[in-house]
C-alpha positions in Angstrom: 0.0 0.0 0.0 1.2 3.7 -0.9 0.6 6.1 1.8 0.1 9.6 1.2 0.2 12.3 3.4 -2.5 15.1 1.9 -1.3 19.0 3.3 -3.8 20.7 1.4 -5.3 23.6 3.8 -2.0 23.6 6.2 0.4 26.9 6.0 2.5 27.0 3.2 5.8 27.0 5.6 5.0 23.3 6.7 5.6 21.7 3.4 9.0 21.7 2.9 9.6 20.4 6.6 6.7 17.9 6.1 8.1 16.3 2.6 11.5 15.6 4.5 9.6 13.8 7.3 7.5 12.1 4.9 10.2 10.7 3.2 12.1 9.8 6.8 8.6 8.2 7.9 9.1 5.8 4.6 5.6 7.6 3.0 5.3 7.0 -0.7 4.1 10.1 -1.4 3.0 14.3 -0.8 -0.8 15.4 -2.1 -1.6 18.9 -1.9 -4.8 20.8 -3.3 -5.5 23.5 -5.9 -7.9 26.6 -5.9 -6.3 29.9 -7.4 -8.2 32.5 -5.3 -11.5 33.0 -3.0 -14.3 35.5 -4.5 -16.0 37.7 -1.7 -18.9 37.3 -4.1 -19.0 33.4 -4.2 -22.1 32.1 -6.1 -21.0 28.6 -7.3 -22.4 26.2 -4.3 -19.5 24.1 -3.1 -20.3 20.4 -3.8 -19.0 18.4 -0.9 -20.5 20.8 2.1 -22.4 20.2 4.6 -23.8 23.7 5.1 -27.2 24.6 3.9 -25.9 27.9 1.9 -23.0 25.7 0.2 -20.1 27.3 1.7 -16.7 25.5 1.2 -15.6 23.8 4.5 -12.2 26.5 4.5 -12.5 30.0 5.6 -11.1 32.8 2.9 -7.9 33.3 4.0 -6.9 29.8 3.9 -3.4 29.9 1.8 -3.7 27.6 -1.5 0.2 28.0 -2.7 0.6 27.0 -6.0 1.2 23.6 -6.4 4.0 23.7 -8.6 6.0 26.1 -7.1 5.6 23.9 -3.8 6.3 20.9 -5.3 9.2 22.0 -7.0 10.5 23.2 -3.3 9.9 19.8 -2.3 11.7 17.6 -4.6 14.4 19.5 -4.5 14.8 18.2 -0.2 13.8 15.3 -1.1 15.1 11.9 -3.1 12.2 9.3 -3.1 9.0 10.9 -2.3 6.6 11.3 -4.8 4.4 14.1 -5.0 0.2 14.2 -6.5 -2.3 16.7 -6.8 -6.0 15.7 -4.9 -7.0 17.3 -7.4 -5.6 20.1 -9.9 -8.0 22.3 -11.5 -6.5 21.9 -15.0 -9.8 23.5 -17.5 -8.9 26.4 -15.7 -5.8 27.5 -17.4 -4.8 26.8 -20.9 -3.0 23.3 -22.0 0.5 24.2 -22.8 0.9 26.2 -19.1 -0.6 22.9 -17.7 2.0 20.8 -20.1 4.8 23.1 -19.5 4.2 23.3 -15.7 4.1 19.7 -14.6 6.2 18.3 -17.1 9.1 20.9 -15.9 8.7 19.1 -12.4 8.1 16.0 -13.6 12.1 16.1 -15.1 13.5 17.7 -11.9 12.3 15.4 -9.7 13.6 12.9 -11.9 10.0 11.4 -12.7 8.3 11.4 -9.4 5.1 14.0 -10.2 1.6 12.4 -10.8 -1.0 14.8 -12.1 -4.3 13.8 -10.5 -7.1 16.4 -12.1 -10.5 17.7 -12.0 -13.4 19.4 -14.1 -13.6 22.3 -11.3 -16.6 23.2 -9.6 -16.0 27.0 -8.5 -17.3 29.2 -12.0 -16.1 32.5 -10.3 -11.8 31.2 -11.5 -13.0 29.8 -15.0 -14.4 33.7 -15.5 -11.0 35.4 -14.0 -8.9 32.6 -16.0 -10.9 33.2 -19.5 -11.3 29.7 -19.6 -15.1 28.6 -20.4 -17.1 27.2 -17.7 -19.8 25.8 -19.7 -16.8 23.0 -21.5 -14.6 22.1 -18.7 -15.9 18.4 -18.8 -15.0 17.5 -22.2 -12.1 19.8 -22.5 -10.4 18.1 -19.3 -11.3 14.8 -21.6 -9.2 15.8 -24.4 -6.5 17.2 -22.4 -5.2 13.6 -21.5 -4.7 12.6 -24.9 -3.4 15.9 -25.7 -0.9 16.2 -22.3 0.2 12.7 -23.5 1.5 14.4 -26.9 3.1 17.4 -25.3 5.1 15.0 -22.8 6.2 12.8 -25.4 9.1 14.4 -26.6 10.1 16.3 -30.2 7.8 16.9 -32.5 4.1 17.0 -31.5 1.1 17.5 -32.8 -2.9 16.9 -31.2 -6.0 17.5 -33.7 -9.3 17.4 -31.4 -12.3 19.5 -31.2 -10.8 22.3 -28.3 -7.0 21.4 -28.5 -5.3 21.8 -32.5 -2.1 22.4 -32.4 1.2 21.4 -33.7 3.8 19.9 -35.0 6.1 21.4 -32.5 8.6 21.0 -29.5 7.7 21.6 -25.8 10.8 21.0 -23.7 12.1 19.9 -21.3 10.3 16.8 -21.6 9.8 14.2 -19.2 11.4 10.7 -19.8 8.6 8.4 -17.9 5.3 8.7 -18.9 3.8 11.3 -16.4 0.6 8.9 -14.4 -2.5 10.8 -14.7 -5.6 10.3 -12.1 -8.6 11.5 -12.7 -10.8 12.7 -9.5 -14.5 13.4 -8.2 -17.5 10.2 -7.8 -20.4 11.4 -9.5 -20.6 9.5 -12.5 -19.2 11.9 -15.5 -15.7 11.7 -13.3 -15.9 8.2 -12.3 -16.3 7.3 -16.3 -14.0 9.4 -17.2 -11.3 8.0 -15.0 -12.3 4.5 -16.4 -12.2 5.3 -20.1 -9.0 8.1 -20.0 -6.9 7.8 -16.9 -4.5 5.8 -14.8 -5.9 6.2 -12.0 -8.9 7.4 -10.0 -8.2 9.6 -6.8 -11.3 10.4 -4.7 -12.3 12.1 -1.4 -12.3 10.7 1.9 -15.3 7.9 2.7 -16.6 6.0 5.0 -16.5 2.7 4.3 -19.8 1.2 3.1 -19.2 4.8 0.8 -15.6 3.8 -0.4 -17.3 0.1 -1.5 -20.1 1.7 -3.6 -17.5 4.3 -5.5 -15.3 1.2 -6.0 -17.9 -0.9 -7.1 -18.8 2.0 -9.5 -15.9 2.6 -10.7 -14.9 -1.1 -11.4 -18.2 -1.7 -13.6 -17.1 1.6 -15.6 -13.9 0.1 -16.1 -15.0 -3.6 -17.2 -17.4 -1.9 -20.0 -14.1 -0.1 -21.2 -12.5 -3.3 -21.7 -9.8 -2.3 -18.9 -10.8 -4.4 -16.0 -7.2 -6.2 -15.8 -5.1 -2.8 -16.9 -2.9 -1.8 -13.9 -4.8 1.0 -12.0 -4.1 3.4 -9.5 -7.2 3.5 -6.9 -6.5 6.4 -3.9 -8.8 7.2 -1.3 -9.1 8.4 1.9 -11.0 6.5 4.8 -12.8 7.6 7.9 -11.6 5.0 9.9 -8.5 4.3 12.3 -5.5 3.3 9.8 -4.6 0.4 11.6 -2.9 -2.7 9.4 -6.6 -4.6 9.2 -8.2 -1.7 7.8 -5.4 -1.6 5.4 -5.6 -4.9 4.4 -8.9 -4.8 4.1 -8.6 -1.7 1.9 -6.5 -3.3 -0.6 -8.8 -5.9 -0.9 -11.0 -3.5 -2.9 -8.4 -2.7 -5.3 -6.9 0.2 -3.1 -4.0 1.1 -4.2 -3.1 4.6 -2.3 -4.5 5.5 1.0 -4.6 9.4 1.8 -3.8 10.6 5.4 -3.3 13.0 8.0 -0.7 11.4 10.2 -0.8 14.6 12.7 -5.1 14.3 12.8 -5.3 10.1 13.6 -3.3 11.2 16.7 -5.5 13.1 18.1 -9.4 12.7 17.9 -10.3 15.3 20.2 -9.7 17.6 17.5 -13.3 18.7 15.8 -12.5 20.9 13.7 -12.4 19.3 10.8 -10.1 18.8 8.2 -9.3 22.4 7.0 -9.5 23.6 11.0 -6.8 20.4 12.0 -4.3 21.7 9.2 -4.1 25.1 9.6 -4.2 25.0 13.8 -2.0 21.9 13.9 1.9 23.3 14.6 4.7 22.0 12.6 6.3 20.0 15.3 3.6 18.2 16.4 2.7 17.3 12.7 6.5 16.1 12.2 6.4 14.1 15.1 3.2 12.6 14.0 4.4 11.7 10.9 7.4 10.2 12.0 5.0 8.5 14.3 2.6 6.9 12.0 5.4 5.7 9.9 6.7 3.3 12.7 3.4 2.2 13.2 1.0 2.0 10.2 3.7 2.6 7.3 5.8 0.2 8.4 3.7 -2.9 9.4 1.7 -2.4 5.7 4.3 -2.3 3.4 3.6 -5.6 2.0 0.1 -4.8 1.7 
């Protein structure tokens, strides 16, 4: 089993120190999350919250450094982690800065990146971005095909119905295929991971949830004719990661648990996610890391 540690909503300082504890904990892997900015004016409902009004579960000011940038900062303190997005909100900008972006840390973290990616859900940074809201869907389909191209290496060229370009060169270019997950549950996104992707990351579930997504998600992948094709499934779980429920996970086809190391050690926290990263300090969420390697990491490896 991979284990990765997710620091979307925590203070942009902690990630550097958090990657080099990862790593020490023997964690496969880094996730962080994407929004570009908050609109006082926020119309678009937030889809996973649990408030009547629709509010995302993060207050405004919560930081969302760019992902790039950060990751770049980490694999540069790092040697063996590997480093995802859960999920990055690629409609919203143009292909080649999306191509040029992750491919560029793809080849300085000498192949360790994996782009997991979503339609987007908040209009209000498709409008600033002057990217159209209306096709995000089925231009985030032909961007997979079309990344594919640009990461391939000399002359290029894509011919689709919202990507035409080439031939031409985009480098540097990576020299391992670049693993691309596609994210969300409702049905467009779990087909779309099925029919395009290499992987499907979703949120966190309980587990009767986590079974029925899975279950989903495998029929969508037998009627693509890709039910024995290696594929990445990684998901988050609201129970105690102890090595049973690990096992147990993998015996759905899990692949890739998400975790907080520094919020299992604690339950008295209820806060919720967003309130437990950004209140958490640094040292305690090293020391939890370094924690839940010894004791979770370490016992599953094999799993």
């Amino acid at each position: 089993m991979k284990f990765w540690a997710n620091t979307s909503f925590s203070p942009p300082e902690h990630n550097v120190p958090l990657a080099r504890a990862a790593e020490e904990a023997g964690l496969y892997g880094i996730l962080m999350s994407d929004h570009i900015f908050y609109p006082r004016d926020l119309k678009t409902p937030y889809p996973y919250s649990p408030y009547e009004d629709g509010r995302p579960i993060w207050e405004p000011e919560v930081a969302w450094p760019d992902v790039w940038v950060t990751i770049g900062a980490m694999q540069a303190v790092t040697t063996t982690l590997h480093f995802g997005t859960g999920v990055y909100i690629a409609p919203a900008r143009d292909l080649f800065t999306v191509a040029k972006q992750v491919g560029t840390a793809a080849v300085l973290s000498d192949n360790r990146v994996h782009l997991g990616v979503g339609a987007g859900w908040m209009k209000e940074e498709f409008d600033q971005t002057g990217q159209p809201y209306a096709t995000r869907g089925s231009r985030l389909n032909e961007m997979f095909p079309a990344l594919r191209e640009l990461w391939r290496g000399g002359w290029v060229e894509y011919h689709g119905e919202h990507y035409d370009f080439g031939p031409l060169q985009i480098e540097p270019a990576p020299t391992k295929p670049i693993p691309i997950w596609s994210g969300g549950h409702s049905e467009p996104a779990l087909r779309r991971a099925a029919r395009l992707a290499d992987g499907w990351i979703g949120n966190a579930y309980t587990v009767e949830d986590a079974q029925h997504y899975i279950g989903k998600l495998k029929h969508q992948l037998a009627e693509a004719g890709r039910a024995d094709d290696p594929f990445e499934i990684i998901i988050g779980l609201y129970v105690l990661p102890t090595v049973d429920a690990v096992k147990e996970a993998a015996s759905w086809g899990v692949t890739g648990l998400m975790c907080l190391p520094w919020y299992v050690d604690d339950r008295s926290d209820d806060s919720g996610v967003a309130g437990v990263q950004g209140t958490v300090d640094l040292e305690r969420k090293v020391e939890a890391t370094l924690k839940f390697g010894h004791d979770v990491v370490a016992p599953a490896a094999d799993l």
